[in-house]
C-alpha positions as CSV (number, residue, x, y, z in Angstrom):
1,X,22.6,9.9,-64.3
2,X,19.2,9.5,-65.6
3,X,16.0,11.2,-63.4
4,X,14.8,7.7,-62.0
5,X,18.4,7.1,-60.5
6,X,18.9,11.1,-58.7
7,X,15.3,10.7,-57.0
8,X,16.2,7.1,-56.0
9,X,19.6,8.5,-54.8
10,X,18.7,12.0,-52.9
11,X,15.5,9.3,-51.3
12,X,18.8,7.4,-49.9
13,X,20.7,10.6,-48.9
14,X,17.6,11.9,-46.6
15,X,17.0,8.5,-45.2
16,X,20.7,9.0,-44.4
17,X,20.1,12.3,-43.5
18,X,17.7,11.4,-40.8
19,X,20.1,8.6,-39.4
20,X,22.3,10.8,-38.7
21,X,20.2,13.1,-36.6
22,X,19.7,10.5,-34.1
23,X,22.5,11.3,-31.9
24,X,22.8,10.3,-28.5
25,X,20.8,12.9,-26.8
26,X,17.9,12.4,-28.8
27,X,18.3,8.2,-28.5
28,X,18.9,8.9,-24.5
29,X,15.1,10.9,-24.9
30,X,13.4,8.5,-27.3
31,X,14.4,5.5,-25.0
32,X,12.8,6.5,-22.2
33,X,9.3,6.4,-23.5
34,X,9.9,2.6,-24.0
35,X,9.5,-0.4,-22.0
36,X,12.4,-1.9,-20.1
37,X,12.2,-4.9,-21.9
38,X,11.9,-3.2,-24.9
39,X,15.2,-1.7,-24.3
40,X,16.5,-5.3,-23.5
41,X,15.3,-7.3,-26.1
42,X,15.4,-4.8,-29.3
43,X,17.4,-1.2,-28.6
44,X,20.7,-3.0,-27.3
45,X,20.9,-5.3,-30.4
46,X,20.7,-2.4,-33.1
47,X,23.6,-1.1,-33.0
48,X,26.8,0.2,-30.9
49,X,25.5,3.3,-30.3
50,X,22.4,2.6,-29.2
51,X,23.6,-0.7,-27.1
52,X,25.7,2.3,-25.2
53,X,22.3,4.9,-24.8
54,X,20.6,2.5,-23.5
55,X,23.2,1.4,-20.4
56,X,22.4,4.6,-19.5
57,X,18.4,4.3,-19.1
58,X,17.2,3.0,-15.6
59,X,15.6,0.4,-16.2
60,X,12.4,-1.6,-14.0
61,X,12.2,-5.2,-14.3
62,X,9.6,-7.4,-12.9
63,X,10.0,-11.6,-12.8
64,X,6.5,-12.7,-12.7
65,X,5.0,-16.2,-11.5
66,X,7.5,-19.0,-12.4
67,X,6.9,-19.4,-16.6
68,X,10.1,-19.9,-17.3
69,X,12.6,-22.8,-19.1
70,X,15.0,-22.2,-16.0
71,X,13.7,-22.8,-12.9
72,X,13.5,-20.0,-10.6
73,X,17.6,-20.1,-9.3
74,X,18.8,-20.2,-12.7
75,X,16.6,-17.6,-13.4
76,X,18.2,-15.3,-11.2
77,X,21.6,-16.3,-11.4
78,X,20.9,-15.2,-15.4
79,X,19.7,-12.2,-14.1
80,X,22.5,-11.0,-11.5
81,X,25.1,-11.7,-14.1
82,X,23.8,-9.8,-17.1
83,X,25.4,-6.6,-17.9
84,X,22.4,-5.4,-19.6
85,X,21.1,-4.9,-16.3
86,X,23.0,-3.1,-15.0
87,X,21.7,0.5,-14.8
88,X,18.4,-1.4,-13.6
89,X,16.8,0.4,-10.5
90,X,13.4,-1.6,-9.6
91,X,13.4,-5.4,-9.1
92,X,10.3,-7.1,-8.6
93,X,10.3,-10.9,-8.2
94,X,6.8,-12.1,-7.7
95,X,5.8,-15.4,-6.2
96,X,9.2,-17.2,-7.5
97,X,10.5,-19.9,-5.2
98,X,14.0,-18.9,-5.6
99,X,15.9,-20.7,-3.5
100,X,18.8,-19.9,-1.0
101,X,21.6,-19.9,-4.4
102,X,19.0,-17.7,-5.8
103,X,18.8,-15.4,-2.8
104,X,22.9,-15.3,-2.7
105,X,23.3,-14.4,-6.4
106,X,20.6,-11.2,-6.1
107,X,22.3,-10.0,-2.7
108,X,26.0,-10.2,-4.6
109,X,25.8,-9.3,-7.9
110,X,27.9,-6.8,-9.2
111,X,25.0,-5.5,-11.3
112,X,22.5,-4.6,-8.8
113,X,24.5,-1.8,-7.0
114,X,22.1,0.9,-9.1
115,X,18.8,-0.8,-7.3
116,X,16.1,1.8,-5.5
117,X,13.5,-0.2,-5.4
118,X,13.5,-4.1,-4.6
119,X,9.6,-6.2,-3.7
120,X,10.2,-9.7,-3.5
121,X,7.6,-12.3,-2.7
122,X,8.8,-15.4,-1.6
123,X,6.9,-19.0,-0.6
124,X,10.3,-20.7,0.1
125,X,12.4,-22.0,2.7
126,X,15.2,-19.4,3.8
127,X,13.1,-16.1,4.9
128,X,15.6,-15.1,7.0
129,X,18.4,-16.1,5.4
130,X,16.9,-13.5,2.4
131,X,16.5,-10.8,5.2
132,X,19.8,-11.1,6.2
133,X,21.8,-11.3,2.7
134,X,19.8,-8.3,1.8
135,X,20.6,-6.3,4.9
136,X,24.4,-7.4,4.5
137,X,24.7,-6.3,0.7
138,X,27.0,-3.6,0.5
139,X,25.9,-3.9,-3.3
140,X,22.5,-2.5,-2.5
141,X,23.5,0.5,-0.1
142,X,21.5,2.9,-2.3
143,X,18.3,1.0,-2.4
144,X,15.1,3.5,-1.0
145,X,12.0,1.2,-1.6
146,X,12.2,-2.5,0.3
147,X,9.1,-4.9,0.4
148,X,9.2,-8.2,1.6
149,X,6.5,-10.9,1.4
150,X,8.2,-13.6,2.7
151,X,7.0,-14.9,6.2
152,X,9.7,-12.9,8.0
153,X,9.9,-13.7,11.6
154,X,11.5,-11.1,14.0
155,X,14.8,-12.3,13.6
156,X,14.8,-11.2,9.9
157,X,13.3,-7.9,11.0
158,X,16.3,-7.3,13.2
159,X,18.2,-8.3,9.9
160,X,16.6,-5.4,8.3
161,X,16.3,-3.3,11.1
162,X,20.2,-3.4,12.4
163,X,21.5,-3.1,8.6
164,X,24.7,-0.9,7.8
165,X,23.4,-0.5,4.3
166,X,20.2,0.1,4.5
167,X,20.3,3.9,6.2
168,X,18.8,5.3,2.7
169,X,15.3,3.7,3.0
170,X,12.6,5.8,2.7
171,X,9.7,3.1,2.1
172,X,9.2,0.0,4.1
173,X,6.8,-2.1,3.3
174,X,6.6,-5.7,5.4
175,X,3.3,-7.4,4.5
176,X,2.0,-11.0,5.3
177,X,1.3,-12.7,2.2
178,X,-2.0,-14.0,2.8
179,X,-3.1,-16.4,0.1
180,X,-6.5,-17.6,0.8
181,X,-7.6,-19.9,-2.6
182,X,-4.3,-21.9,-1.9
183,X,-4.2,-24.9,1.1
184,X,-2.2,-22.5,3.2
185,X,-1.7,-19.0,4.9
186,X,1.6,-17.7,4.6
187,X,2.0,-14.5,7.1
188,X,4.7,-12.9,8.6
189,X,5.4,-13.8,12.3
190,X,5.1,-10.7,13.7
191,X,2.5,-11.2,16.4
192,X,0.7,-10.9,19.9
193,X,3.4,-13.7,21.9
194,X,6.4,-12.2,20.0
195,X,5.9,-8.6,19.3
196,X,10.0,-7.4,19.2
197,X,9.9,-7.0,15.6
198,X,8.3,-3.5,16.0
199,X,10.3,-3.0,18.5
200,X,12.9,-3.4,16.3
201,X,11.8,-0.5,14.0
202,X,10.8,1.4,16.1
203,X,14.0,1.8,18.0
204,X,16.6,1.7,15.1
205,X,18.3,4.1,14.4
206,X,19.4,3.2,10.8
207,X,16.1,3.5,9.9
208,X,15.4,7.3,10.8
209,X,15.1,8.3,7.0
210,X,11.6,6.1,6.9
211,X,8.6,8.1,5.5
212,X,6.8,5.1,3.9
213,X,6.1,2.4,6.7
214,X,3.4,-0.6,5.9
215,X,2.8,-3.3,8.4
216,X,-0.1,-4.7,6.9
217,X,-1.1,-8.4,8.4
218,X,1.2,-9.0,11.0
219,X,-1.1,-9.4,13.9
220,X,0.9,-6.2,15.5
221,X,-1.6,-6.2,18.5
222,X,-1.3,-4.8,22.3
223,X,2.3,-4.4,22.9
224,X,3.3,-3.9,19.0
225,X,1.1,-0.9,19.3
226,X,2.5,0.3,22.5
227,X,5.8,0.1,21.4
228,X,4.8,3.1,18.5
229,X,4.3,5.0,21.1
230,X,7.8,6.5,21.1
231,X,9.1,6.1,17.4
232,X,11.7,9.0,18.2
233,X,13.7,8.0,15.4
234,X,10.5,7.6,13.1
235,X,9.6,11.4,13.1
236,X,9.8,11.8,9.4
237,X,6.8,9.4,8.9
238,X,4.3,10.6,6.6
239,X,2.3,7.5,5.9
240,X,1.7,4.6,8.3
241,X,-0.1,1.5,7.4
242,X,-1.3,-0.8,10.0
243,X,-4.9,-2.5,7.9
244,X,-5.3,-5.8,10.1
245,X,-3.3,-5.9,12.7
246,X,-6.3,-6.4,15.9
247,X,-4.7,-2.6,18.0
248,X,-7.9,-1.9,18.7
249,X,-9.1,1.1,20.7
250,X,-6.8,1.4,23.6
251,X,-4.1,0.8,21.3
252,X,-5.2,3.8,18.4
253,X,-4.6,6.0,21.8
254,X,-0.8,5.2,21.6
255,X,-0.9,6.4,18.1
256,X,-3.0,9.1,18.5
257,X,-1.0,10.6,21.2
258,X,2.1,10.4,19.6
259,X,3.8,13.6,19.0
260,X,6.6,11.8,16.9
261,X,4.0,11.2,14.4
262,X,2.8,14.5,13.6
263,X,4.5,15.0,10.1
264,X,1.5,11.8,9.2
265,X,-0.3,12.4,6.2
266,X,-1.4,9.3,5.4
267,X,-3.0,6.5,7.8
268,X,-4.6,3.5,7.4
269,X,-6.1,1.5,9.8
270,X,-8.5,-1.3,8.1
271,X,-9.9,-3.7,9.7
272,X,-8.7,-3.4,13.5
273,X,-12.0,-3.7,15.3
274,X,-12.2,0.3,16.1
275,X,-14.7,1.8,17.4
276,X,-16.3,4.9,18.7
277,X,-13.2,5.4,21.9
278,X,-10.6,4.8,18.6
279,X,-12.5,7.3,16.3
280,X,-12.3,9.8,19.6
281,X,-8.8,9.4,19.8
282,X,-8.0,10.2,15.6
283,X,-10.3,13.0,15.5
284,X,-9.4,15.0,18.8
285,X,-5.4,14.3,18.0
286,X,-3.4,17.6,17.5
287,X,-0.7,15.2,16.3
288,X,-2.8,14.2,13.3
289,X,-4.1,17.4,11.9
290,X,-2.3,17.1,9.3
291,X,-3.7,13.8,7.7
292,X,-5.0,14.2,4.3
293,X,-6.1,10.1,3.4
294,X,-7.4,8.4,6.6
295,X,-9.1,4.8,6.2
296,X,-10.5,3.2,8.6
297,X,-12.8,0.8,6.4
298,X,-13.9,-2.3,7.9
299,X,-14.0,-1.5,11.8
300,X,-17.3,-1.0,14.1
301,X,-17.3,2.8,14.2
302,X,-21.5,2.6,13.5
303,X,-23.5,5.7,14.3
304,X,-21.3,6.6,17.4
305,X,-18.4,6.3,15.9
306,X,-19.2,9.3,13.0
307,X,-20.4,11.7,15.7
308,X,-16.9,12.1,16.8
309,X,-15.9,13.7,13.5
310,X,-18.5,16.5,14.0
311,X,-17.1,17.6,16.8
312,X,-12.8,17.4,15.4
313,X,-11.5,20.4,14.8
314,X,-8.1,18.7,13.3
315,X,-9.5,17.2,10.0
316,X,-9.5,20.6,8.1
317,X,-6.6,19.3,5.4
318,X,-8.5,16.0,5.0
319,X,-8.9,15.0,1.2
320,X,-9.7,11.3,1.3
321,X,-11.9,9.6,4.0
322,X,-12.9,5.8,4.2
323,X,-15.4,4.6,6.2
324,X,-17.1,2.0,4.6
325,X,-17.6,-1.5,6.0
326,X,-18.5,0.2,9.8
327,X,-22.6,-0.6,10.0
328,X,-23.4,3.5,9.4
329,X,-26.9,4.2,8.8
330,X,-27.8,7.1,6.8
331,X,-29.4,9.0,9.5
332,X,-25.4,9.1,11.4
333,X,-24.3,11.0,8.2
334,X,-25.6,14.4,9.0
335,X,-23.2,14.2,12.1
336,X,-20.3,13.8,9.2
337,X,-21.7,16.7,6.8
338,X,-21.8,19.6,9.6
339,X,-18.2,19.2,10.6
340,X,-17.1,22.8,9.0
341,X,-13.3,21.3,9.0
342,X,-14.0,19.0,6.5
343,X,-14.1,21.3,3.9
344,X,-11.4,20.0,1.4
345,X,-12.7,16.6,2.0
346,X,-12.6,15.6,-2.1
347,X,-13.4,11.8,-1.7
348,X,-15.9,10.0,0.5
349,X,-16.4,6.0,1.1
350,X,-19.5,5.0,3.1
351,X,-19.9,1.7,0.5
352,X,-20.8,-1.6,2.4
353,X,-22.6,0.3,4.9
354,X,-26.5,0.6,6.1
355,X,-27.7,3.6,3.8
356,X,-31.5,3.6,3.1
357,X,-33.3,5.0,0.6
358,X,-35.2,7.4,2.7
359,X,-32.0,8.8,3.3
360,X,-31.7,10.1,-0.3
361,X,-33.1,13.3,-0.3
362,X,-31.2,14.6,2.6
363,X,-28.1,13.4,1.4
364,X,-28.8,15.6,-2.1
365,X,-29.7,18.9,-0.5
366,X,-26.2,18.4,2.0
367,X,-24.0,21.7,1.2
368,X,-21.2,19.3,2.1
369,X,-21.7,17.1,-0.9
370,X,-21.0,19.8,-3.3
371,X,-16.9,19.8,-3.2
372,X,-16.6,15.8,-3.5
373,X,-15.4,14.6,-6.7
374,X,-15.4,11.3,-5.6
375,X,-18.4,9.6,-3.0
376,X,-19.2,5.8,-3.0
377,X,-22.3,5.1,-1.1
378,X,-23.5,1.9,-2.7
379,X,-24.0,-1.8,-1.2
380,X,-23.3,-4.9,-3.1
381,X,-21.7,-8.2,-3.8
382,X,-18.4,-6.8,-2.4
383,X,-20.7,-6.7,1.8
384,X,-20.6,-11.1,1.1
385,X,-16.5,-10.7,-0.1
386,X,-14.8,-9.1,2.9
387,X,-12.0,-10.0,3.8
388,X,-10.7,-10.1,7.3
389,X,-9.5,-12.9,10.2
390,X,-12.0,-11.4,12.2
391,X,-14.8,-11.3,10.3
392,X,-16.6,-8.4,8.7
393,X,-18.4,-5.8,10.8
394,X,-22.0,-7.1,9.5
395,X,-21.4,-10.5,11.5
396,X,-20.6,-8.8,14.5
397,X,-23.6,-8.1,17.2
398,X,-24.9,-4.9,17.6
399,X,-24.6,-4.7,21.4
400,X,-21.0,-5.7,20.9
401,X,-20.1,-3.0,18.5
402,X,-22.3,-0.4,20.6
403,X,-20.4,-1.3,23.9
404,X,-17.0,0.5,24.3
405,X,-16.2,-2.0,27.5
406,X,-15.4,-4.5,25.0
407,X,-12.8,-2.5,22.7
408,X,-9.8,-5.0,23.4
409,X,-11.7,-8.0,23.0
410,X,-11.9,-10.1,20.0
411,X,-16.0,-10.5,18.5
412,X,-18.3,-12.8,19.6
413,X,-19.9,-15.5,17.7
414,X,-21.4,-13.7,14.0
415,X,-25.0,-13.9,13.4
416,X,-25.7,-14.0,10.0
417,X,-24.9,-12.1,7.2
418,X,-27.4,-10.3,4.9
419,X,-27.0,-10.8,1.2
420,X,-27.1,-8.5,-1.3
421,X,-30.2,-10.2,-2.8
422,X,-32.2,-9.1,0.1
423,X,-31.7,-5.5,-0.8
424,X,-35.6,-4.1,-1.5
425,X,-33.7,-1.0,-3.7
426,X,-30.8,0.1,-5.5
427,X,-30.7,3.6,-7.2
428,X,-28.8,5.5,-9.0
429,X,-28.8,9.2,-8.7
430,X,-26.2,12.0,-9.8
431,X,-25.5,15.1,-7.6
432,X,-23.3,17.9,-9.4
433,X,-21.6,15.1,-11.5
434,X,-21.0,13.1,-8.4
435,X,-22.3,9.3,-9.2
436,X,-24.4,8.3,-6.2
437,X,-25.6,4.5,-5.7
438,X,-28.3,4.3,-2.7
439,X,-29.1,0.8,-1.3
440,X,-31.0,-0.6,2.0
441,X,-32.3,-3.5,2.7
């Protein structure tokens, strides 16, 4: 054997060599590092041995907006009866009218019983029909994560609610699905005439495991509120989401009072008309001092409102606080820096709000500013984009927002909004690597 043909042979034998190295263990490392589809489309067609690795990776597969040469069933029917998925743990099917054959093939496929995670957002006819196949699916008794978009009404709550199989959830997520550049609204029904849905929840005791609960949207109201007030079997809550639901201030006093909830770290209460009596009741809760993100972005809290932190004594483990959106001026903000329990505060929002620019120096020389990584103070196109049924906190009058007699009252007529191109000055500044972005009008 000449030279040329040894090097060209020992080159094969490495190669080889190397092969060989790949044993499971090291495929079962490698694999994990790529995407599911990846895994799909390319790992399980190389060989036997790596078709067998990769049943074992959990896999996370999303069906996006209907681009497909099956229609949406079909597309799901494929899905449930492919043994390829079947070590797959997250499901998202996103804005796919799949049908009621499409909703019966997902709830009894064999291949589904590994599922944690399921979101499905769905525009068709059947919502409860979905609620209730999902909640009778002994195939997905393991599942931890559920979120529905899908117009429920309270009958597919109580679907969800009364479920056998669905005593391992840990997240619940049950948002409206609000789609305002379309011809329609779709929301679910959950509102101030029908309200048992939370009810529902609240009381059920197959759902005592829940620390994730979102019920963003669904127009929760007086009596939805009310009804938290004794979430016995909800005590191992650490983050409730409620962003535009109209509770108002009476109704934050049913949450804020509630000594089921004190294991919350994590609040959110967007856009829900609260005011200075709502603020009050957060900040002077011994059930919340242990609250790390609270947002109440987008209510009528205004000057008033931010004196009520300077006085808590329950914020001290408070990283994240949002409060823009609430008509603060710049001269209110002193009341927020000399609160001594808001030392670990990291991140601040006061964006969208009524900072001037004679405000500026005070707000450098603050002590307080010095431990925030994060602090958003600026005011721009985003004041014209918000977002809410009942309107942002700019179009509401200022003797309305100022007047706590009218907490449970919807606004009044708007007067109009001021547009970012009336703004006199917009500067940028940097405090102790802190970004700052100053504008008044």
């Amino acid at each position: 054997m000449n030279e040329k043909k040894l090097k060209k042979y020992q080159k094969k034998k490495s190669k080889r060599k190397i092969w060989l190295l790949l044993v499971d263990d090291i495929l079962y490392e490698i694999f994990h590092y790529f995407p599911s589809w990846f895994i799909i489309k390319v790992c399980m067609k190389i060989s036997r041995q790596w078709r067998q690795v990769a049943f074992r990776i959990p896999l996370s597969i999303t069906v996006p907006v209907y681009h497909s040469i099956f229609a949406p069933p079909q597309l799901i029917r494929h899905l449930a009866n492919s043994e390829c998925l079947e070590n797959m743990t997250s499901l998202n099917i996103n804005r796919n009218d799949i049908g009621i054959e499409g909703i019966k093939c997902l709830a009894h496929s064999n291949y589904f019983k590994n599922l944690t995670c399921l979101k499905i957002t769905f525009y068709g006819d059947g919502n409860n029909c979905l609620a209730k196949l999902i909640a009778n699916s002994e195939n997905l008794k393991i599942l931890t994560s559920l979120n529905l978009h899908c117009n429920l009404d309270n009958e597919g709550v109580q679907f969800i609610s009364n479920s056998n199989y669905l005593k391992n959830l840990t997240s619940l997520r049950l948002n409206s699905n609000k789609r305002q550049c379309w011809d329609y609204i779709y929301r679910n029904n959950i509102d101030d005439e029908d309200y048992r849905s939370v009810e529902y929840i609240t009381n059920s005791e197959r759902l005592k495991s829940l620390k994730y609960l979102t019920l963003n949207y669904n127009n929760i109201g007086t009596e939805g509120a009310e009804y938290k007030a004794n979430p016995e079997h909800l005590k191992n809550l650490t983050c409730l989401t409620l962003n535009e639901n109209r509770i108002w201030d009476a109704r934050v006093k049913h949450i804020a009072n509630n000594e089921h909830l004190n294991n919350l770290t994590c609040l959110e209460l967007r856009g829900n008309g609260i005011g200075r009596k709502g603020v009050q009741y957060i900040a002077t809760s011994k059930y919340l001092k242990n609250l790390r993100w609270l947002d109440l972005s987008s209510n009528r809290i205004r000057n008033k409102g931010i004196q009520c932190f300077a006085n808590s004594e329950y914020f001290q483990n408070l990283t994240y606080l949002n409060l823009s959106s609430n008509c603060i001026e710049g001269k209110a903000i002193p009341f927020l820096a000399n609160n001594e329990c808001l030392v670990n505060l990291t991140s601040l929002d006061l964006s969208r709000n009524l900072i001037s620019d004679e405000n500026r120096e005070c707000i450098e020389n603050m002590e307080f500013f010095k431990n925030l990584i994060s602090l958003r103070m600026d005011c721009d196109d985003e004041c014209d984009g918000y977002n809410s049924p009942y309107g942002s906190p700019f179009d509401w009058n200022n003797d309305y927002a100022e007047d706590d007699s009218s907490d449970d009252q919807l606004p009044p007529s708007p007067i109009p909004r001021r547009s970012s191109k009336d703004m006199k000055t917009r500067k940028r500044t940097s405090l102790n690597g802190v970004d700052l972005i100053i504008c008044y009008y």
